[in-house]
C-alpha positions as CSV (number, residue, x, y, z in Angstrom):
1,X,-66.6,-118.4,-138.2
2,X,-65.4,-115.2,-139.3
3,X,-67.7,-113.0,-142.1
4,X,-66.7,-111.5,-144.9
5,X,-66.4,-108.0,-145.1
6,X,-70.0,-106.0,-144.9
7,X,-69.8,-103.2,-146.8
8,X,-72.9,-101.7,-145.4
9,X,-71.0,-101.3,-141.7
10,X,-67.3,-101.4,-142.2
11,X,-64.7,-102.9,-144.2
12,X,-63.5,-105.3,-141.7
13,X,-63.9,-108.9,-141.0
14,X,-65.9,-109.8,-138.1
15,X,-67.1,-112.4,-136.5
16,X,-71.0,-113.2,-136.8
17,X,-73.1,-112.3,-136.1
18,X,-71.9,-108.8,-135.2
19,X,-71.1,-108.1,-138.6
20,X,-75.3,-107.9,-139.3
21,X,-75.4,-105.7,-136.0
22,X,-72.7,-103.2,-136.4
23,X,-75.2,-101.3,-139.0
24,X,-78.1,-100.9,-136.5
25,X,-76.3,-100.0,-133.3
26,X,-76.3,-96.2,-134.3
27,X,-80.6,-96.6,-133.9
28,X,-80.4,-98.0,-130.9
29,X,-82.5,-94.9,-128.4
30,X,-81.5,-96.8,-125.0
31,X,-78.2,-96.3,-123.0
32,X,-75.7,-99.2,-123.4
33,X,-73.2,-100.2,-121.0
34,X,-70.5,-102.4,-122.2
35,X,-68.8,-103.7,-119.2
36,X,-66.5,-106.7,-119.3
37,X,-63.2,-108.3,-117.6
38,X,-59.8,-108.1,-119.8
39,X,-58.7,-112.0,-119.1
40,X,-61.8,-112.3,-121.7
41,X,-61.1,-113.7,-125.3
42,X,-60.0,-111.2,-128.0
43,X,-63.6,-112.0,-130.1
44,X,-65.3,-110.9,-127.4
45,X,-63.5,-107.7,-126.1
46,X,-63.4,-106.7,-129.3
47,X,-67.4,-106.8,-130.1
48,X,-67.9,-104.9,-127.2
49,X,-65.2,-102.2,-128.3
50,X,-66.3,-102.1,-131.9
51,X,-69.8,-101.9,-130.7
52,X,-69.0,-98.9,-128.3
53,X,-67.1,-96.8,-131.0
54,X,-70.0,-97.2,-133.4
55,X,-72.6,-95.9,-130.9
56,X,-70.7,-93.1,-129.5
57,X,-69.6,-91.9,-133.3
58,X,-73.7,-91.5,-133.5
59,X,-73.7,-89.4,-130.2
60,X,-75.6,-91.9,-128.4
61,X,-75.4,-92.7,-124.4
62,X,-73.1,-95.2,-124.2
63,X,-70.1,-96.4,-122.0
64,X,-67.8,-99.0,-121.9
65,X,-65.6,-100.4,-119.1
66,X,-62.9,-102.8,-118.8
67,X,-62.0,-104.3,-115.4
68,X,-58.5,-105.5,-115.3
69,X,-58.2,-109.8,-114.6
70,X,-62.0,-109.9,-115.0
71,X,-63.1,-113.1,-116.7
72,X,-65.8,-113.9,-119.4
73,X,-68.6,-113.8,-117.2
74,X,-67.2,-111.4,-114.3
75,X,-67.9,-113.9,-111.4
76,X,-64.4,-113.2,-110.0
77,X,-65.2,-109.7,-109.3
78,X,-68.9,-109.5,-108.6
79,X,-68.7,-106.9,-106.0
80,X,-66.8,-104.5,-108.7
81,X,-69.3,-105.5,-111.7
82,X,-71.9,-104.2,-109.1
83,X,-70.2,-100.9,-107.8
84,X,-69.6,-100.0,-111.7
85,X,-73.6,-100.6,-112.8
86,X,-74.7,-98.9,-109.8
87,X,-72.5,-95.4,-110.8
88,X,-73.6,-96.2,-114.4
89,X,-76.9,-96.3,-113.3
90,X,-77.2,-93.0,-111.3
91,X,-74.9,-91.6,-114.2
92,X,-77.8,-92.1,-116.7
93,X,-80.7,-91.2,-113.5
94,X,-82.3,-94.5,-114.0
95,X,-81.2,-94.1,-110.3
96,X,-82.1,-91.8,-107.8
């Protein structure tokens, strides 16, 4: 189901219900890590994108990576998915 535009976010059309979320990702105070695989649907690599922008337009700790062939739920490249949270991890010093 796709939403009609939310003039509150963006004028786009997205589906829900990211459209309701885009408008409170610039409060969000934690670091977010967007990491998914690029054999995943367009919807869903696209979320993750959008929602990256948004947060780092608001100067906020955020990243976002994409590994190449990974799937929907990275199981194909678990050993990868671990390496990157790991560095993201020590990159934000949740990690000594």
């Amino acid at each position: 189901q796709v939403a009609k535009p939310d003039h509150h976010a963006f004028q786009l059309s997205v589906p829900l219900p990211l459209s309701r979320c885009l408008a409170h990702l610039g409060s969000i105070s934690r670091p977010v890590f967007f990491l998914q695989g690029s054999a995943d649907n367009g919807w869903r690599w696209s979320d993750a994108w959008l929602g990256y922008q948004v947060m780092q337009r608001h100067g906020l700790s955020v990243r976002h990576v994409g590994l190449e062939d990974g799937n929907h739920g990275l199981d194909n490249m678990a050993e990868r998915c671990a390496e990157e949270i790991v560095g993201w991890l020590e990159e934000i010093r949740f990690l000594p």
